[in-house]
C-alpha positions in Angstrom: 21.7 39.3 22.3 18.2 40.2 21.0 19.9 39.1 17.4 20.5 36.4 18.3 17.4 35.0 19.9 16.1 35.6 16.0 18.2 32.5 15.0 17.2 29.4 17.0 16.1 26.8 15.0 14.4 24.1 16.6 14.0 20.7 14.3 12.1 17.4 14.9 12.7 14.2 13.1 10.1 11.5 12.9 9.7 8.2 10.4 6.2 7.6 9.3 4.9 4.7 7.9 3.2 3.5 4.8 -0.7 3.5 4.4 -2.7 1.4 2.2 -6.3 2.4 1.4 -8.6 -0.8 1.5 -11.9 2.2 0.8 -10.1 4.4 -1.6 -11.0 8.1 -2.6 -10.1 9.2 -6.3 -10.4 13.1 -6.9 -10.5 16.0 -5.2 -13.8 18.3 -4.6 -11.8 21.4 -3.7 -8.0 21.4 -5.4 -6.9 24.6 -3.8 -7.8 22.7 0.0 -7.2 19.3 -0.9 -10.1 17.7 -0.1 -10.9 14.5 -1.2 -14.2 14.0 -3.0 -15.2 11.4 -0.1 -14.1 9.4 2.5 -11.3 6.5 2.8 -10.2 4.0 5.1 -6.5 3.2 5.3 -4.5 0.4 7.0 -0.8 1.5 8.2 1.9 -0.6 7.9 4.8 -1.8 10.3 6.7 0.6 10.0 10.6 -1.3 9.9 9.3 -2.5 6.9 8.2 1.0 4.9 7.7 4.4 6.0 9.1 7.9 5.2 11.3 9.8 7.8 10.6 13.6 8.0 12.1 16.1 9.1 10.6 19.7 10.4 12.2 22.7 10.8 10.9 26.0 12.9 12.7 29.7 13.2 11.4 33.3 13.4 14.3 34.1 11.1 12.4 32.0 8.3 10.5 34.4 5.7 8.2 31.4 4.5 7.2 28.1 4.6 9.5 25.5 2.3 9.3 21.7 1.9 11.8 19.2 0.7 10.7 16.1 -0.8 13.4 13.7 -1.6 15.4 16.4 -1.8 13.8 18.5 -4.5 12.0 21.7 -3.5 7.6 21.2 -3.5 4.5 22.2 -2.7 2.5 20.6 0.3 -0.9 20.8 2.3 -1.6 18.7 5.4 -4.6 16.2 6.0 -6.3 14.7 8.7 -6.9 11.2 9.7 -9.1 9.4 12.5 -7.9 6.3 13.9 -10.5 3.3 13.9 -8.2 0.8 16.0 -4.9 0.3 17.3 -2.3 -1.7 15.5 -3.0 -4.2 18.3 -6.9 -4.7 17.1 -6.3 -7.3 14.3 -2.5 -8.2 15.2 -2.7 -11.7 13.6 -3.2 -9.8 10.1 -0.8 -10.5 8.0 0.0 -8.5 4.7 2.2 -9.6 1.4 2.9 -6.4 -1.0 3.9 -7.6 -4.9 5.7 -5.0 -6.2 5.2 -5.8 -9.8 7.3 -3.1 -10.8 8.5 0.2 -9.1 8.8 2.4 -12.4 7.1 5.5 -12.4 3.4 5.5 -14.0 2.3 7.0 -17.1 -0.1 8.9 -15.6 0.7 10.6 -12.0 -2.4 9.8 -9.5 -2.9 14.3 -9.7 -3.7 14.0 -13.3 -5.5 11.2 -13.1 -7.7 12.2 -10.1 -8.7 15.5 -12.0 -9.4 13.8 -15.6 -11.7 11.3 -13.8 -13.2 14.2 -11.7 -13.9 15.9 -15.0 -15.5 12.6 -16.9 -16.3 9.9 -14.7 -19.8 9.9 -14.4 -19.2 6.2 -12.7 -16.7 8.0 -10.0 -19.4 10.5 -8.7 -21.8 8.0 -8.7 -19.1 5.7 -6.4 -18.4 9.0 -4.4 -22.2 9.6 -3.4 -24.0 6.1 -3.4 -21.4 3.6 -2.8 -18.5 5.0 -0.8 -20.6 5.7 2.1 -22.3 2.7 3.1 -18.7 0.9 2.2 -17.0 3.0 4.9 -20.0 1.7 7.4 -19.4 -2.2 6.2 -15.7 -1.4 6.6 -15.8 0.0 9.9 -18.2 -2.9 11.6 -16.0 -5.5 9.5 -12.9 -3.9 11.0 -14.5 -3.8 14.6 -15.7 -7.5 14.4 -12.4 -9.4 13.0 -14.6 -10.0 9.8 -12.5 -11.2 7.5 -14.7 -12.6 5.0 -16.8 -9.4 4.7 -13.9 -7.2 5.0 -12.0 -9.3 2.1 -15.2 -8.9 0.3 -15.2 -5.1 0.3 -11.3 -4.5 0.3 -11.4 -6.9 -3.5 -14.8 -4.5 -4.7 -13.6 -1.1 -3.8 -9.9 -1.8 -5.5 -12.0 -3.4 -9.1 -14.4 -0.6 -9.0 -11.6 2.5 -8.5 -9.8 0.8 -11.2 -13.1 0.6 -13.6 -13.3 4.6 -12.6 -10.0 4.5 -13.9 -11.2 2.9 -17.1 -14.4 5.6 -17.2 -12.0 8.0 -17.1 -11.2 9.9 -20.7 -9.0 8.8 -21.8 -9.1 5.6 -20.1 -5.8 5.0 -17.3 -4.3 1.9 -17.1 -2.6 1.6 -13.6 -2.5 -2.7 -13.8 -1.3 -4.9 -16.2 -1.5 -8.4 -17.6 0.9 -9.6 -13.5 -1.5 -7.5 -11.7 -4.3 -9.6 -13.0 -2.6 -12.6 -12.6 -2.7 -12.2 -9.2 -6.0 -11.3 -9.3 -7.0 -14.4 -11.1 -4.8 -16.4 -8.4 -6.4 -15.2 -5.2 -10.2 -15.4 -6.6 -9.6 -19.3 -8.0 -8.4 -20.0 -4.4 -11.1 -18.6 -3.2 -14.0 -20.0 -4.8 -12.1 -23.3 -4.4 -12.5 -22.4 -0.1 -15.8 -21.7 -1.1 -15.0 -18.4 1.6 -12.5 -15.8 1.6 -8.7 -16.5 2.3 -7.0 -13.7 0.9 -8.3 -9.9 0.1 -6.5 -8.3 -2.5 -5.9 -4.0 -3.2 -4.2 -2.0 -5.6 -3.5 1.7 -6.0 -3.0 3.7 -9.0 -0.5 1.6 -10.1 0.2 -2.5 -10.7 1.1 -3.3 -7.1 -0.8 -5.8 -5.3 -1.4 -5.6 -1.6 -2.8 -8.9 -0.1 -3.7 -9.5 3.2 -4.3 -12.8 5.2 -6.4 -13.4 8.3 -3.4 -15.6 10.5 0.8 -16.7 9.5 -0.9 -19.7 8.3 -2.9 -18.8 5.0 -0.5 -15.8 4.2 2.3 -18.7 4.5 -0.1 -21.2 1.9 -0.7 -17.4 0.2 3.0 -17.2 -0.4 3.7 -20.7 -1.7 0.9 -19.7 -4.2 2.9 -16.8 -5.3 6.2 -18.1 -5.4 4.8 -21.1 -8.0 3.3 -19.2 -10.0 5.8 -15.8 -10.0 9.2 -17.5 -9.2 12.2 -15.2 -9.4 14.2 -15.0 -12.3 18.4 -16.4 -12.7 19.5 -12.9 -11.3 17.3 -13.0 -8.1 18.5 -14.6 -4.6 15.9 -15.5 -2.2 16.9 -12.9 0.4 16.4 -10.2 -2.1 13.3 -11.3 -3.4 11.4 -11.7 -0.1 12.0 -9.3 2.2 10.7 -7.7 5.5 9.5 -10.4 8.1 10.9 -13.2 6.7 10.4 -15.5 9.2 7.5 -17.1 7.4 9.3 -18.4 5.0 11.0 -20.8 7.5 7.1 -21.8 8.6 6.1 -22.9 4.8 9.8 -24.8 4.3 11.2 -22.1 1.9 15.1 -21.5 2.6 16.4 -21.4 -0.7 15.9 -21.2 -4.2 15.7 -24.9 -4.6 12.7 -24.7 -2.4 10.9 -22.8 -4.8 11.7 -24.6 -7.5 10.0 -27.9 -5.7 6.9 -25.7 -5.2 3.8 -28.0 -6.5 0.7 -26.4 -8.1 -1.9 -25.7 -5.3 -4.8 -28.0 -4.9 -7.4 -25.5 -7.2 -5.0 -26.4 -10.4 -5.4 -30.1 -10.5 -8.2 -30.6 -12.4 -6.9 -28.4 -15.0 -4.4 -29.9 -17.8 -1.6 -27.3 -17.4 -0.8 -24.6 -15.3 1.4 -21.9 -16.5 3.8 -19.8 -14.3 5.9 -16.6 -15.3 9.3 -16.5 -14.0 10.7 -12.6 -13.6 7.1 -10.6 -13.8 7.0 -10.1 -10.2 10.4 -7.8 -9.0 10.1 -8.6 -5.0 7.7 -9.7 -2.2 7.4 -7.6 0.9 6.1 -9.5 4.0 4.8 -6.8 6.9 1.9 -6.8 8.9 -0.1 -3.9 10.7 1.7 -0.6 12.7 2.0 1.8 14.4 1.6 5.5 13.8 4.4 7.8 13.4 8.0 7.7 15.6 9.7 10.7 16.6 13.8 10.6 16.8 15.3 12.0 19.7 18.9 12.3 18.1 19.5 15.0 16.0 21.7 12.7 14.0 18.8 11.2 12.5 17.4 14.6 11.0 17.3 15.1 7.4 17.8 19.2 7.7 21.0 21.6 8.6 20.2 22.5 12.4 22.1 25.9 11.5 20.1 26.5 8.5 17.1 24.7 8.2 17.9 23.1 5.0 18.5 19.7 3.4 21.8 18.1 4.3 
């Protein structure tokens, strides 16, 4: 009986979602603890449209600690977050991903964190005088629906990580020639406004995340994209926007012919051509804020053996 006790194993399942920093940190000043070399400010995303699901196994018959990730055997260390707002705060957010392409990078964000850490002088000057009065001018941007000072700050952090990135030696190259494409798009737009419409992010990598104050200038956003980035012969609609696709119907976009009436926007008439490139983007992902992590009740759902504790 007393054997037995030894051998519970007691699981829990939960799907978390995808975070987007819009104040990014870039190296770490303690590798063994993982701590970041100073603060960021992240927005999650709804989760139906990307998260992770996890699964966590307990026994006293377990002789150490193990993780999984995506099935092969690693190394892990947990961090801590502090929420700023609900999901619910800035609802009518909306947020358009371009994944420009989903290979994996040259260099991995770990090597490029510590070659930065070791010859950015740029990054620690971004670490100790910029980052912190960023993460203040975030968090009252955030608090007051700002959108034109918190488009402001989201564009300056993403173009100054990536000219660490660039101070770095050797130099990393995370966009390319699409990534500032887009870039180029959303600033002509807005200096045509004359204010912010969009905000644009990226990572360490050539993905943009956009966001758009309201449905209705992420829908005039999207019309922007899909002229100048149109899908290539091999691409259906349905697989090259994805997630809430409803605001497709709102801009009159239901097929492929639809996109191929696309007009130039109103910034490009006064110049004498206006070039588009078919196939550089691979899809569009339409989400919009979310919610924190969901835990599955049904043991169906879990990713580990409940008699062993490890991966299916």
């Amino acid at each position: 009986m007393g054997e037995e006790l030894q051998t519970w194993i007691l699981m829990v399942t939960a799907r978390a979602p995808t975070n987007i920093a819009v104040i990014k940190y870039w190296g770490k000043r303690d590798e063994k603890l993982i701590l970041p070399i100073n603060d960021s400010i992240s927005f999650t995303l709804d989760p139906d449209h990307l998260s992770a699901t996890t699964t966590v196994a307990v026994s006293p018959s377990f002789t150490s600690d193990r993780m999984w990730l995506n099935g092969k055997e690693t190394d892990g260390s947990d961090s801590i977050a502090v929420q700023l707002a609900t999901e619910k705060h800035w609802e009518e957010l909306v947020i358009l991903i371009a994944v420009v392409s989903s290979r994996q990078k040259e260099t991995s964000s770990t090597t490029g964190m510590s070659q930065s850490v070791e010859t950015s002088e740029l990054l620690h000057h971004r670490s100790q005088e910029v980052v912190p009065k960023r993460i203040l001018q975030m968090e009252e941007a955030i608090a007051n629906h700002d959108f034109g000072s918190f488009a402001k700050i989201t564009c300056a952090d993403s173009n100054q990580f990536h000219a660490v990135c660039l101070d770095t030696s050797p130099p990393i190259f995370y966009m390319n020639d699409t990534s500032h494409r887009i870039i180029n798009c959303v600033e002509r737009w807005n200096r045509s406004e004359g204010t912010p419409q969009v905000a644009y992010t990226f990572d360490a990598g050539p993905n943009a995340v956009m966001y758009a104050p309201n449905r209705k200038v992420a829908g005039r956003l999207l019309q922007r994209l899909l002229f100048y980035f149109p899908p290539d012969s091999s691409k259906t609609l349905s697989s090259y926007v994805i997630g809430d696709t409803s605001i497709l119907g709102e801009i009159g976009v239901e097929s492929m012919k639809d996109v191929e009436s696309l007009t130039a926007p109103p910034e490009l008439k006064s110049e004498s051509s206006s070039s588009t490139f078919p196939g550089s983007i691979d899809y569009f992902i339409c989400t919009r804020p979310g919610k924190g992590p969901i835990l599955f009740r049904n043991e169906d759902q879990a990713l580990l053996n409940p008699k062993t504790g490890f991966p299916l």
